[in-house]
TORKOL-4160 file (C-alpha; in steps of 0.2 Angstrom, whole numbers, padded with zeros to 4 digits, m for minus):
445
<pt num="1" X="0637" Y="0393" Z="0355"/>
<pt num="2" X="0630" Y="0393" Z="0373"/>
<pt num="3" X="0617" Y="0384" Z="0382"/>
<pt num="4" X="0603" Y="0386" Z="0394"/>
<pt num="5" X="0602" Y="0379" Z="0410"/>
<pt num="6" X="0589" Y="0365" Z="0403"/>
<pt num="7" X="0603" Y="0361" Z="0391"/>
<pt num="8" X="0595" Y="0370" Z="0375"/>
<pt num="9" X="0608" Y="0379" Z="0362"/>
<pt num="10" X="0605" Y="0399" Z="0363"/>
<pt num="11" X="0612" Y="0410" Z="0352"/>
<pt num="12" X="0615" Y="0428" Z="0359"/>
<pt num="13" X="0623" Y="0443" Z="0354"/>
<pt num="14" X="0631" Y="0447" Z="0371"/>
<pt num="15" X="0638" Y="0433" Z="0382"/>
<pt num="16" X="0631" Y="0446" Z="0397"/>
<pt num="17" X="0612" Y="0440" Z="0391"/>
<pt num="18" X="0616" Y="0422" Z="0396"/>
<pt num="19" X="0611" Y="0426" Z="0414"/>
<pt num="20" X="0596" Y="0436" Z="0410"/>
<pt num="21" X="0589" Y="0421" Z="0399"/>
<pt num="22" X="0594" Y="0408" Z="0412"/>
<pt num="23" X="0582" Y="0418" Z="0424"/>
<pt num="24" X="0568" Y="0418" Z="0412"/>
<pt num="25" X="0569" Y="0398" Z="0409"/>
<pt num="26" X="0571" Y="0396" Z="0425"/>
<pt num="27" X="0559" Y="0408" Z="0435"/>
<pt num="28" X="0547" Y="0404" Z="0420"/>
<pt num="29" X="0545" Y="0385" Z="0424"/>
<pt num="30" X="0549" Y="0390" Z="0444"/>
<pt num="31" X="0535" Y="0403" Z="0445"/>
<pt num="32" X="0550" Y="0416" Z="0452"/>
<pt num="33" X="0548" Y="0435" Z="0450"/>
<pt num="34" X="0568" Y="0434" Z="0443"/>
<pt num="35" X="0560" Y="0429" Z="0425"/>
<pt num="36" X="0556" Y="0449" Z="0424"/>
<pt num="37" X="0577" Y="0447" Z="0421"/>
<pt num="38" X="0574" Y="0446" Z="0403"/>
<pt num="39" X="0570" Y="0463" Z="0401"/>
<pt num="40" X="0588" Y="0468" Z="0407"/>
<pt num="41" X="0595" Y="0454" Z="0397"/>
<pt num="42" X="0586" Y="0461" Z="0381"/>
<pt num="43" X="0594" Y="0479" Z="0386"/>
<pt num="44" X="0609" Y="0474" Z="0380"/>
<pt num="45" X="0607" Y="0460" Z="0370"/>
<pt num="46" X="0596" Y="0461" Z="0352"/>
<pt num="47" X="0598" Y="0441" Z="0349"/>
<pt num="48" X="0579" Y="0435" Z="0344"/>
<pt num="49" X="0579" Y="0423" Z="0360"/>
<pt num="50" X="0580" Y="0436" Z="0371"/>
<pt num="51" X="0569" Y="0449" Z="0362"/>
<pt num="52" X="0557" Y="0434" Z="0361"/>
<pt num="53" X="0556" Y="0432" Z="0378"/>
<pt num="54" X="0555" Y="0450" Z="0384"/>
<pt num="55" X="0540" Y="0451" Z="0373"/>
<pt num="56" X="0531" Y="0436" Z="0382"/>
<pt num="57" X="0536" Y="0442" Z="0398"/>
<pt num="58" X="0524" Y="0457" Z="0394"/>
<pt num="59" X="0510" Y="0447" Z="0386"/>
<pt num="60" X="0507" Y="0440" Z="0403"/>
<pt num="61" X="0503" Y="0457" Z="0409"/>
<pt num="62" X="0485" Y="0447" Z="0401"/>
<pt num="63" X="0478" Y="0468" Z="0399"/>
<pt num="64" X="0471" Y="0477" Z="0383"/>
<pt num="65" X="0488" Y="0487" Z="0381"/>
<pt num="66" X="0503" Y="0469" Z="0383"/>
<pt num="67" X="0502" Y="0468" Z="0363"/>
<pt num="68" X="0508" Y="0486" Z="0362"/>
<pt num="69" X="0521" Y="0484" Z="0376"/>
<pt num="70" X="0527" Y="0466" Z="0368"/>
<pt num="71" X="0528" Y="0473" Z="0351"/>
<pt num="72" X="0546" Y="0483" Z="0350"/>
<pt num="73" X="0552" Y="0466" Z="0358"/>
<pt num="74" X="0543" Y="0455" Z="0344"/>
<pt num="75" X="0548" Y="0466" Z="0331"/>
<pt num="76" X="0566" Y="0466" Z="0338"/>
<pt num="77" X="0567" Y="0447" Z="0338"/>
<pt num="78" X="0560" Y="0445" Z="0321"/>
<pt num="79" X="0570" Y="0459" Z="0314"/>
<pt num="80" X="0586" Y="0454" Z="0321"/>
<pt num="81" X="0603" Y="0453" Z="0315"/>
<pt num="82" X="0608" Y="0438" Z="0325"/>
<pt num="83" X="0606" Y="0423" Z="0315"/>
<pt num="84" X="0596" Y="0411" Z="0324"/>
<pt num="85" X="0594" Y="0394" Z="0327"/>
<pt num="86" X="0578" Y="0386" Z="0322"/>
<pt num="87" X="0570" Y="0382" Z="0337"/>
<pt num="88" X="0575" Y="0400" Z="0341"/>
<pt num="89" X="0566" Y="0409" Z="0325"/>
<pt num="90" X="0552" Y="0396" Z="0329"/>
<pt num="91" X="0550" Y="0402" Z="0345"/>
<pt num="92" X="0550" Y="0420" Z="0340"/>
<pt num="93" X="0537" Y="0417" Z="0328"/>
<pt num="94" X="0526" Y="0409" Z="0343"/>
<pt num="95" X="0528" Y="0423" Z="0353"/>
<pt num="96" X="0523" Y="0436" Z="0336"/>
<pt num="97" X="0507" Y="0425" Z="0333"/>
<pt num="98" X="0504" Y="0427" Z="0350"/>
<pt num="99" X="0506" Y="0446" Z="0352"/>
<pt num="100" X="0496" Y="0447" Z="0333"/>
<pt num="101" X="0481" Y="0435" Z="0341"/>
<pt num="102" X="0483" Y="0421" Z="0332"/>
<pt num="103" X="0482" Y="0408" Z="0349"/>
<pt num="104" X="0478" Y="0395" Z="0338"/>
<pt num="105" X="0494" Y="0397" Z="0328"/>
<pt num="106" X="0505" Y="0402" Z="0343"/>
<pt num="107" X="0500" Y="0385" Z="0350"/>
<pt num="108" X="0503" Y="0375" Z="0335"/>
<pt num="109" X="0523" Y="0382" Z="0335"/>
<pt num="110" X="0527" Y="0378" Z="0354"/>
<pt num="111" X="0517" Y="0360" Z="0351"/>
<pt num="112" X="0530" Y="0357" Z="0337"/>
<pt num="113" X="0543" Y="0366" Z="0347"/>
<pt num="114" X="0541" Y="0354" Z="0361"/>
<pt num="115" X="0540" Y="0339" Z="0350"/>
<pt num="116" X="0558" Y="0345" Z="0341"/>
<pt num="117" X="0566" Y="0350" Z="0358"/>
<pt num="118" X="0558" Y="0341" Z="0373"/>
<pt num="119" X="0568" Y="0350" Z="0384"/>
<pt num="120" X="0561" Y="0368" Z="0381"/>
<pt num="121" X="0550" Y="0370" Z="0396"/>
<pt num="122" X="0548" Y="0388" Z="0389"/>
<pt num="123" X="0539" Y="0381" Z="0376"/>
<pt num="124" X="0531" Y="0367" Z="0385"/>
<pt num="125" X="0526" Y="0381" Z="0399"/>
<pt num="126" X="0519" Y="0390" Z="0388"/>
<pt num="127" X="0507" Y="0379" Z="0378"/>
<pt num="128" X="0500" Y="0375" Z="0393"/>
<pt num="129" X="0494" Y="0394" Z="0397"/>
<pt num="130" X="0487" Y="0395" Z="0379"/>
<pt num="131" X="0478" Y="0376" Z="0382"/>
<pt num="132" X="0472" Y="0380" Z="0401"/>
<pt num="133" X="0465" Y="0397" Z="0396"/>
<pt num="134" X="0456" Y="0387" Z="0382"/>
<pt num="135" X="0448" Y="0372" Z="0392"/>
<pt num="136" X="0460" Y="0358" Z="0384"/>
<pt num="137" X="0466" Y="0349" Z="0398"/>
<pt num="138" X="0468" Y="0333" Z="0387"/>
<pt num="139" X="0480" Y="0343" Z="0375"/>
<pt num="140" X="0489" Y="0348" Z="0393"/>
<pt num="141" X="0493" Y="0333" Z="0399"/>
<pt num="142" X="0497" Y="0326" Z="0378"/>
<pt num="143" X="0511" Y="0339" Z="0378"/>
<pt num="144" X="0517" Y="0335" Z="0395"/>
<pt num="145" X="0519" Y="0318" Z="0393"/>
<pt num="146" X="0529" Y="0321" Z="0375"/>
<pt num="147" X="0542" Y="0330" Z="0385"/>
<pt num="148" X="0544" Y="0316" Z="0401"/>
<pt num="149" X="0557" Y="0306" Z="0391"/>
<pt num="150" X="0570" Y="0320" Z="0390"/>
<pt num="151" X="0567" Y="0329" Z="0403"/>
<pt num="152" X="0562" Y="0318" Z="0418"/>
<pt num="153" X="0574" Y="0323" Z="0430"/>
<pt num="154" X="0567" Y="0343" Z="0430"/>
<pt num="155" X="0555" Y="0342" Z="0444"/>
<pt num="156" X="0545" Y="0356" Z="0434"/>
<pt num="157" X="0539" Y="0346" Z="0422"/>
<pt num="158" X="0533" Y="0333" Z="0436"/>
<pt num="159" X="0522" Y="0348" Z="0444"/>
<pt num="160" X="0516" Y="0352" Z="0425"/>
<pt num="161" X="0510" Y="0333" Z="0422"/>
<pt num="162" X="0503" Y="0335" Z="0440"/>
<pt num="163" X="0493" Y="0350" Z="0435"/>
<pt num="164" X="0488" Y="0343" Z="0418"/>
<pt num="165" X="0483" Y="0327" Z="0427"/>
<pt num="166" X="0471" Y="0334" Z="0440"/>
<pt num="167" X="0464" Y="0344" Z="0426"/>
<pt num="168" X="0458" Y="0327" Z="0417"/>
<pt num="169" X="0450" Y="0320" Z="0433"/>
<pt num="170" X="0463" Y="0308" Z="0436"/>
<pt num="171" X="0468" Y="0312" Z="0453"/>
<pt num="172" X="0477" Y="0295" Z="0455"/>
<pt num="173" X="0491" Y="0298" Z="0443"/>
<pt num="174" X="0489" Y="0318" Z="0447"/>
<pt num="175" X="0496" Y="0316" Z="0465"/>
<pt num="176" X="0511" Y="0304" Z="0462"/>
<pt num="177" X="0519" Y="0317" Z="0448"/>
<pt num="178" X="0514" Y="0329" Z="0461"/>
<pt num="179" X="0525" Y="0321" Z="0474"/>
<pt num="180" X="0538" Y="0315" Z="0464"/>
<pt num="181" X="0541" Y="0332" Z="0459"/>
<pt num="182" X="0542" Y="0338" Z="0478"/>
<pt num="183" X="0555" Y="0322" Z="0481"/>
<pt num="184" X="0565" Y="0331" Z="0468"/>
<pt num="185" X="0564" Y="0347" Z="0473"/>
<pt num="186" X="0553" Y="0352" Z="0489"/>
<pt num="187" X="0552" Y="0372" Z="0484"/>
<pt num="188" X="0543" Y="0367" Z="0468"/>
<pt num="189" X="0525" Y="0377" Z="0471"/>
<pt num="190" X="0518" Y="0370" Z="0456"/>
<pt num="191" X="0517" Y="0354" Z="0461"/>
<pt num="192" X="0512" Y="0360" Z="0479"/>
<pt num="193" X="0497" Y="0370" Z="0469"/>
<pt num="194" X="0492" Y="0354" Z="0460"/>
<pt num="195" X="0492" Y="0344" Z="0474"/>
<pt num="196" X="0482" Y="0356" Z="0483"/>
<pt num="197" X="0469" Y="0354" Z="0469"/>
<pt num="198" X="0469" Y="0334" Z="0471"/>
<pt num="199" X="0465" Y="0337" Z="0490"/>
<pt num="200" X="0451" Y="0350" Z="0489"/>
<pt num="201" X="0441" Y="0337" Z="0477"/>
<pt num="202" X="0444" Y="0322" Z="0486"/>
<pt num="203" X="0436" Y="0332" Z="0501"/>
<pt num="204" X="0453" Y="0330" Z="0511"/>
<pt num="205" X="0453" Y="0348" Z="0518"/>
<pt num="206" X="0461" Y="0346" Z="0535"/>
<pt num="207" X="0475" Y="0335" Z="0524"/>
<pt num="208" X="0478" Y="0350" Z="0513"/>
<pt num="209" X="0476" Y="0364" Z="0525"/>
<pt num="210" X="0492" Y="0356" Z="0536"/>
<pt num="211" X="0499" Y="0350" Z="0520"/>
<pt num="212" X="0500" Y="0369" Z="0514"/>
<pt num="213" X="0505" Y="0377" Z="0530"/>
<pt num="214" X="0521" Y="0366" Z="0529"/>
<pt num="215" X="0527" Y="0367" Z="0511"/>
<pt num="216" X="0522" Y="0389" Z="0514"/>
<pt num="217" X="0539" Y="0392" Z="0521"/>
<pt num="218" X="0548" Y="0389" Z="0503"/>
<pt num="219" X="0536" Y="0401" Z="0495"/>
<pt num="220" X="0548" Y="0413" Z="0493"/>
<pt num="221" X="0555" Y="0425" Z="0478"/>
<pt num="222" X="0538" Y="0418" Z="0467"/>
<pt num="223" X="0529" Y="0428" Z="0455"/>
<pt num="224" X="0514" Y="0438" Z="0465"/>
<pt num="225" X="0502" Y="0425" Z="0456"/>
<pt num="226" X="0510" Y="0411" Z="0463"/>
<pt num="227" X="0512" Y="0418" Z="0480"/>
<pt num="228" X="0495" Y="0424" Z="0480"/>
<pt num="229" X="0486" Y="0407" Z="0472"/>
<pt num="230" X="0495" Y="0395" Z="0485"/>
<pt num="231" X="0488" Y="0407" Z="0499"/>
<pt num="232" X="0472" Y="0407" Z="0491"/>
<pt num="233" X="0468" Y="0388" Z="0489"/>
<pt num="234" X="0474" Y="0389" Z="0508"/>
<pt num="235" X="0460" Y="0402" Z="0511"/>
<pt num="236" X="0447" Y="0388" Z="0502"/>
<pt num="237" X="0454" Y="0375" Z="0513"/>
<pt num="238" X="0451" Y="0387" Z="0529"/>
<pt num="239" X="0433" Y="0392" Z="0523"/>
<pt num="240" X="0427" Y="0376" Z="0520"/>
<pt num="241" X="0435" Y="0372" Z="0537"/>
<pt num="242" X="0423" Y="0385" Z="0546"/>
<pt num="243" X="0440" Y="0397" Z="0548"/>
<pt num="244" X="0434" Y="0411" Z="0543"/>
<pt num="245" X="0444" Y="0423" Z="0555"/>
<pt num="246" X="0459" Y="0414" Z="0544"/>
<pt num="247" X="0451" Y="0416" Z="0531"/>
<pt num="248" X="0448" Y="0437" Z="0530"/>
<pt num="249" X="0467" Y="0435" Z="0538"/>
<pt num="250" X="0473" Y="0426" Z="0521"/>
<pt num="251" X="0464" Y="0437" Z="0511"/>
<pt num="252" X="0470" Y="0455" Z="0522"/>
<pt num="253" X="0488" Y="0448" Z="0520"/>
<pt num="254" X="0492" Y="0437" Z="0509"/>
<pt num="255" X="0480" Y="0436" Z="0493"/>
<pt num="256" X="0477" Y="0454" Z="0491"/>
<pt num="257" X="0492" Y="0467" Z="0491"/>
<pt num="258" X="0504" Y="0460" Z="0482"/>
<pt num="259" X="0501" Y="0467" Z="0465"/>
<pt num="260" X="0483" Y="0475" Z="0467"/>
<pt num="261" X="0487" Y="0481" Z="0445"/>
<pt num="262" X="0489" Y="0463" Z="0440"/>
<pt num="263" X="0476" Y="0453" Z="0432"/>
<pt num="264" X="0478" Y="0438" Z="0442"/>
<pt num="265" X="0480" Y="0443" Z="0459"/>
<pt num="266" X="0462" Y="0453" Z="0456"/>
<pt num="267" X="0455" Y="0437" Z="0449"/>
<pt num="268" X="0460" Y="0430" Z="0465"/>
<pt num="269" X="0455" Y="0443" Z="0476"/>
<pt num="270" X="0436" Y="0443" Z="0468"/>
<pt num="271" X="0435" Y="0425" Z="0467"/>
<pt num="272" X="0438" Y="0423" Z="0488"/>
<pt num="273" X="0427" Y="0440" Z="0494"/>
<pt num="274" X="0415" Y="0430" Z="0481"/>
<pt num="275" X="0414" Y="0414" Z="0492"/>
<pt num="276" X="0415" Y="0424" Z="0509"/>
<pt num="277" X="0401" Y="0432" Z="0507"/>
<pt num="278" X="0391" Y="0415" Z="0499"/>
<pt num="279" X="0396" Y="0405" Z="0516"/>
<pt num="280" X="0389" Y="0420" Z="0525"/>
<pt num="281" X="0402" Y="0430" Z="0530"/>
<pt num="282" X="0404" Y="0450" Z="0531"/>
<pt num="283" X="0417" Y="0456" Z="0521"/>
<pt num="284" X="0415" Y="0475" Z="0526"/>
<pt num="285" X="0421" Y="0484" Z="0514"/>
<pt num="286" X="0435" Y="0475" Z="0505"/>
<pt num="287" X="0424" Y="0477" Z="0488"/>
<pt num="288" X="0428" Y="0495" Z="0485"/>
<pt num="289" X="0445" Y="0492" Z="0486"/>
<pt num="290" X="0447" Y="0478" Z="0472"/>
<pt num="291" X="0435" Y="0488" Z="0464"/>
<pt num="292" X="0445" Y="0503" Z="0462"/>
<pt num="293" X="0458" Y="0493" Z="0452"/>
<pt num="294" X="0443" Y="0484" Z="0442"/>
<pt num="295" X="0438" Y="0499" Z="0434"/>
<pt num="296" X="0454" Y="0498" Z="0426"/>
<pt num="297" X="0449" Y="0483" Z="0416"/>
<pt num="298" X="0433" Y="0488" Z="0407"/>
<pt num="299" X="0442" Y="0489" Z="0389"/>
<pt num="300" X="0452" Y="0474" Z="0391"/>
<pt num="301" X="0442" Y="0460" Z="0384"/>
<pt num="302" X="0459" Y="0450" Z="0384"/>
<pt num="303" X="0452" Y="0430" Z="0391"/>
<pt num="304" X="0433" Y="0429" Z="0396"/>
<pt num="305" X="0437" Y="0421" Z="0412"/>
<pt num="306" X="0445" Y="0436" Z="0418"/>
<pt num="307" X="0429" Y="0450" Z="0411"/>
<pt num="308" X="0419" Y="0438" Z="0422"/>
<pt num="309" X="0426" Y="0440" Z="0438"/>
<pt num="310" X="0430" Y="0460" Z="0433"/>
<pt num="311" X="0412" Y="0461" Z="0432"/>
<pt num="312" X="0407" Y="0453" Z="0447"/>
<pt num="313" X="0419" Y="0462" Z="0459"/>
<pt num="314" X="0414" Y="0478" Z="0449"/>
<pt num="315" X="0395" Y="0475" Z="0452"/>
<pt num="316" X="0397" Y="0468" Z="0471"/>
<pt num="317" X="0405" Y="0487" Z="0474"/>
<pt num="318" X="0391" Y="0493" Z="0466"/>
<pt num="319" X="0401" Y="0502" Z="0454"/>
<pt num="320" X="0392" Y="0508" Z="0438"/>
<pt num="321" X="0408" Y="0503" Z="0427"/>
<pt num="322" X="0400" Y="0487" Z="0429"/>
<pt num="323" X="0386" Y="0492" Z="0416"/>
<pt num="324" X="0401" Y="0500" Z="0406"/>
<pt num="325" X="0413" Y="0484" Z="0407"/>
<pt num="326" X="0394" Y="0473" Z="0402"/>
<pt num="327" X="0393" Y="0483" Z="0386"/>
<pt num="328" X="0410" Y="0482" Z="0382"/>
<pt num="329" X="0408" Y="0461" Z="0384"/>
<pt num="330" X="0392" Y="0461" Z="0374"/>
<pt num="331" X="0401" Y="0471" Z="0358"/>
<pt num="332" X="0418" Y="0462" Z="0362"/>
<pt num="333" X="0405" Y="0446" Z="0360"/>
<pt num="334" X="0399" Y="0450" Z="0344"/>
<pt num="335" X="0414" Y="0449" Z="0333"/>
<pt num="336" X="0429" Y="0438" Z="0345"/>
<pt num="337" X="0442" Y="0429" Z="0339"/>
<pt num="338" X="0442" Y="0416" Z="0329"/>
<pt num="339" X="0448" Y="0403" Z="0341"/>
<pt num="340" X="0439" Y="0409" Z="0354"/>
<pt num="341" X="0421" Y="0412" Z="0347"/>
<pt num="342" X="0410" Y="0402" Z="0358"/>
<pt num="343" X="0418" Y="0406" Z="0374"/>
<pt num="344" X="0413" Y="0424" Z="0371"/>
<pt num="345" X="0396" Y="0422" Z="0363"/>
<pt num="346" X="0389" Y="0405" Z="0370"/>
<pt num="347" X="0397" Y="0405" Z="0388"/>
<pt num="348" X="0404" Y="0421" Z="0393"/>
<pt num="349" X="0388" Y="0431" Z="0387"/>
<pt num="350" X="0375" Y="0421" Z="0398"/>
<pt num="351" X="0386" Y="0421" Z="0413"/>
<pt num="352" X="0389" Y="0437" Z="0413"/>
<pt num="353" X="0373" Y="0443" Z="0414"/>
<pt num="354" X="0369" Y="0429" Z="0426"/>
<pt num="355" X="0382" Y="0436" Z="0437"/>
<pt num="356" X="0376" Y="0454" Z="0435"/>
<pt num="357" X="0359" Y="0448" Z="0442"/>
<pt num="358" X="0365" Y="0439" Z="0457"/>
<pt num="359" X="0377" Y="0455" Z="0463"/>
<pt num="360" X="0362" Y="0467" Z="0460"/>
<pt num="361" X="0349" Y="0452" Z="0469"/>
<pt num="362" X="0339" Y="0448" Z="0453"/>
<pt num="363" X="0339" Y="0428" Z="0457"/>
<pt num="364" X="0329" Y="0421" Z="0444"/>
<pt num="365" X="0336" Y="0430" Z="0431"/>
<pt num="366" X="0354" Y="0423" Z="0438"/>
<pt num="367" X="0347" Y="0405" Z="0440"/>
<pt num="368" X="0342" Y="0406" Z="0419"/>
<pt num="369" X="0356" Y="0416" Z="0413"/>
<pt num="370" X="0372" Y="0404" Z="0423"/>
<pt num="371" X="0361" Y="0389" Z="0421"/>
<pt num="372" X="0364" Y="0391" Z="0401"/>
<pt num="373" X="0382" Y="0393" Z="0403"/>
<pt num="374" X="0386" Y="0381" Z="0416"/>
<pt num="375" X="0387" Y="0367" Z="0405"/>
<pt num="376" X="0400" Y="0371" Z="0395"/>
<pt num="377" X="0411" Y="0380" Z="0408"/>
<pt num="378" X="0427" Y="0374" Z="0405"/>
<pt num="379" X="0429" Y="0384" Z="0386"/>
<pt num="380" X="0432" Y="0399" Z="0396"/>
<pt num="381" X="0446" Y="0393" Z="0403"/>
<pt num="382" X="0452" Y="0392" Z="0422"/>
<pt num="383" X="0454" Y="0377" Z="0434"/>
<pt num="384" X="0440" Y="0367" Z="0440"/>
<pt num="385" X="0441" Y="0375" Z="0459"/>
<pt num="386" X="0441" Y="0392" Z="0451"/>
<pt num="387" X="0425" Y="0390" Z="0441"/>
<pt num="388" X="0416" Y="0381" Z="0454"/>
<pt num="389" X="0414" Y="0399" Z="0461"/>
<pt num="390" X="0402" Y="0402" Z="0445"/>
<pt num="391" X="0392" Y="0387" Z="0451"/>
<pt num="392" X="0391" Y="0390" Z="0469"/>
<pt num="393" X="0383" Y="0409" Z="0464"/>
<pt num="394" X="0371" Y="0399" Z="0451"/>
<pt num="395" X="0368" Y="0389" Z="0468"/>
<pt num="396" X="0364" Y="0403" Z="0479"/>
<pt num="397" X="0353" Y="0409" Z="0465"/>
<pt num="398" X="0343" Y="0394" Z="0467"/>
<pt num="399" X="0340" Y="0393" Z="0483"/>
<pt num="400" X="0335" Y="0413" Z="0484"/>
<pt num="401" X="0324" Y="0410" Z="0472"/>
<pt num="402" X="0315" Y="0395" Z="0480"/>
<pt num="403" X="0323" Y="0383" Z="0471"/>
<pt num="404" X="0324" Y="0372" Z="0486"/>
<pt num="405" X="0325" Y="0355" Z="0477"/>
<pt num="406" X="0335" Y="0357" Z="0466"/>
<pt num="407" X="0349" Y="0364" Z="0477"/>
<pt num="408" X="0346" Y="0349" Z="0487"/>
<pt num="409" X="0349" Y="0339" Z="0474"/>
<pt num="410" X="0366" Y="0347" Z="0473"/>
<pt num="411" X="0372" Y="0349" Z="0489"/>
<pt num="412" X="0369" Y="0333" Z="0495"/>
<pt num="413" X="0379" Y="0325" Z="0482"/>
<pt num="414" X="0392" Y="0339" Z="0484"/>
<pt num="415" X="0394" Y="0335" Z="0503"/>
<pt num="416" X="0397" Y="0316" Z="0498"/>
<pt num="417" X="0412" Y="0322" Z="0490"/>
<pt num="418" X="0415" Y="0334" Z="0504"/>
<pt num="419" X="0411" Y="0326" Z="0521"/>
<pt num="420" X="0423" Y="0336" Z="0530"/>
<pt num="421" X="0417" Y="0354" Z="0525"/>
<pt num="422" X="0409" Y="0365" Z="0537"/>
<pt num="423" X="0403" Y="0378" Z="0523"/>
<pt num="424" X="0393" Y="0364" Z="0515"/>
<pt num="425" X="0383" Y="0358" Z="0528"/>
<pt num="426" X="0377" Y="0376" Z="0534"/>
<pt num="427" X="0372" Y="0377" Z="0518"/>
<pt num="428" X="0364" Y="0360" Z="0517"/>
<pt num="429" X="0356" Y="0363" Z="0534"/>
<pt num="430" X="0350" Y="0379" Z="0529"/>
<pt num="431" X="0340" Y="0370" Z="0513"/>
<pt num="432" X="0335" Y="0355" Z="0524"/>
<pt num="433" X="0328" Y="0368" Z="0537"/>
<pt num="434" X="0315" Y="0377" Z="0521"/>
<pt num="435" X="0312" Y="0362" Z="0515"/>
<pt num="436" X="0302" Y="0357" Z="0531"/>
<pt num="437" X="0317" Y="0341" Z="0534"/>
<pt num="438" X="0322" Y="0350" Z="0552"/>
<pt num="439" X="0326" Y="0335" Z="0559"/>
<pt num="440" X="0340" Y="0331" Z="0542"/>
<pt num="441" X="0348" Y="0349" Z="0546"/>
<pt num="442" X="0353" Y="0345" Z="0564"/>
<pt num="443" X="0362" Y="0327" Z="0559"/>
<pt num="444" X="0374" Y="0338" Z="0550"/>
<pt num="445" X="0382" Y="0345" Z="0568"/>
């Protein structure tokens, strides 16, 4: 019997899919575009593993149509004549509940998985996707922590617990896994990610923005989401900077292009042109290009964080698949999943058409609909820096609608937190200025 590189027994029905598997552990916990290996590995070799993983690789496609491109794969793995180890076939049967829907189970198995065998970062990996697109950073950082004993010297898990760290507010804790896992291995961009995160919080934006330029170099053969998220928390670093000439560079070269057909780097893409345009800058016409792949999406209903941003891009372009990609959410909302059920019906619903109404300049009607899904944000999934683009439309809905104290109220505290950004005290200014405080707006500059 063979093993991975982690150390984990695999059984395979060709010794050539060892290689092919070792780039799916690897480039999985790496964020590297060599995990797509599996599928030449899984060519040649029908040993449930590899099958398994094939299958997962096209789940992450996160479109209406992965389940029917993962299913040959599932079924070959659970159909197999290779007789499987147990954490194998348990890991199979992850992968089949997740292709099937059933989250909740398919988390359940890699929880156990990773209590069994602490050094399948596969698992581990993977748990945290299903737990991040569900709001649970608590459980993040619970796995995590179960595998530090036994795997403590692969710097991937460090930039995991970094990431789950900074996702439970404790910045502290999140910044030393952070670099612990850089001292281990410097081209580790997940840890670079999360310790970008810590930095835009605690309003150290020059800090991260050089911090970022010098780890960029090692961004190299990553997975397009990778690549284009580093780049893009770069961007946020530049905008709030007052860099906007950086800023449309990033987004020209580096955040959209990659992979215009995959979910993420649209997500990405919307997310930036989204904040460009609330900091007051011209975007031209970079909508109607995202939008063109967005329409694309109007079926897909696959995580409500994503249908959100489809729908905002989609409705900036002032494309009417927007109405069409609306009624597909509010049908969709009816009758979810299980395990997803309030995500759909008592967040993503109302922000929805809270968004609608701010890309078509209906403020009031933004302002109600975002302010009853703001509260309970984090079920939809997505990091904190990527929803506080929901809050900073709900923002600019208040203050077009005359809302004037109230956005006070926020801004001030949020330039507290941010003394360094630029963005923030325009904005501010801006309020103080309406608010008949003149003499307020100037101190800013």
């Amino acid at each position: 019997m063979s093993t991975d590189s982690l150390g984990n027994a695999v059984t395979l029905q060709d010794a050539r899919g060892l290689a092919g598997l070792n780039d799916f552990v690897e480039g999985f916990i790496s964020s590297e575009a060599r995990a797509a290996n599996i599928l030449e590995a899984a060519a040649i070799d029908h040993s449930p593993l590899v099958q398994a993983c094939a299958a997962a690789l096209h789940m992450f496609a996160e479109t209406h149509d992965a389940p029917r491109d993962a299913r040959p794969f599932i079924d070959g793995a659970l159909n197999s004549p290779v007789k499987a180890t147990p954490r194998e076939q348990r890991f199979a049967r992850a992968i089949a509940a997740w292709v099937e829907g059933d989250v909740a189970q398919s988390l359940a198995l890699l929880q156990q998985q990773v209590h069994e065998h602490p050094r399948d970062l596969v698992a581990l990996k993977l748990a945290h996707y299903h737990l991040f697109n569900a709001g649970d950073s608590p459980g993040m950082l619970r796995v995590a922590l179960a595998a530090l004993p036994a795997a403590g010297d692969v710097a991937y898990l460090h930039g995991m617990l970094a990431f789950a760290w900074e996702q439970c507010h404790l910045l502290e804790q999140a910044e030393a896994a952070a670099r612990k896992a850089i001292a281990l291995r410097r081209k580790e961009p997940w840890a670079h990610h999360a310790l970008a995160h810590v930095m835009l919080t605690q309003g150290r934006l020059r800090e991260g923005h050089d911090f970022l330029a010098e780890v960029s170099p090692t961004w190299t053969g990553l997975n397009s989401f990778m690549a284009t998220h580093n780049w893009w928390h770069q961007a946020l670093f530049a905008l709030d900077l007052g860099l906007h000439d950086e800023v449309l560079a990033l987004y020209d070269r580096q955040v959209w292009g990659v992979a215009k057909e995959y979910s993420q780097d649209q997500i990405n893409a919307v997310s930036l042109l989204a904040r460009l345009e609330l900091a007051g800058v011209d975007v031209g016409g970079r909508w109607q290009d995202v939008a063109s792949y967005l329409a694309a999406r109007v079926d897909d209903q696959v995580m409500p964080f994503l249908d959100m941003q489809y729908l905002y891009g989609l409705a900036r372009a002032g494309r009417p698949e927007a109405d069409v990609l609306m009624r597909n959410i509010e049908a969709h909302a009816a009758h979810p999943p299980a395990h997803s059920k309030d995500a759909w019906q008592r967040v993503c619903l109302p922000a929805c058409r809270g968004l609608l109404a701010h890309a078509r300049g209906e403020w009031a009607r933004a302002l109600d609909e975002l302010g009853q899904a703001l509260p309970r944000l984090t079920e939809i999934g997505g990091s904190h820096a990527q929803r506080d683009l929901f809050a900073q439309v709900h923002l600019d809905a208040m203050v077009r609608s005359g809302h004037l104290a109230g956005a006070q109220h926020v801004l001030q505290q949020q330039l507290r937190g941010q003394p360094e950004s630029l963005r923030l005290k325009r904005q501010a200014a801006g309020v103080y200025a309406s608010l008949g405080l003149g003499s307020l707006a100037t101190s800013f500059f």
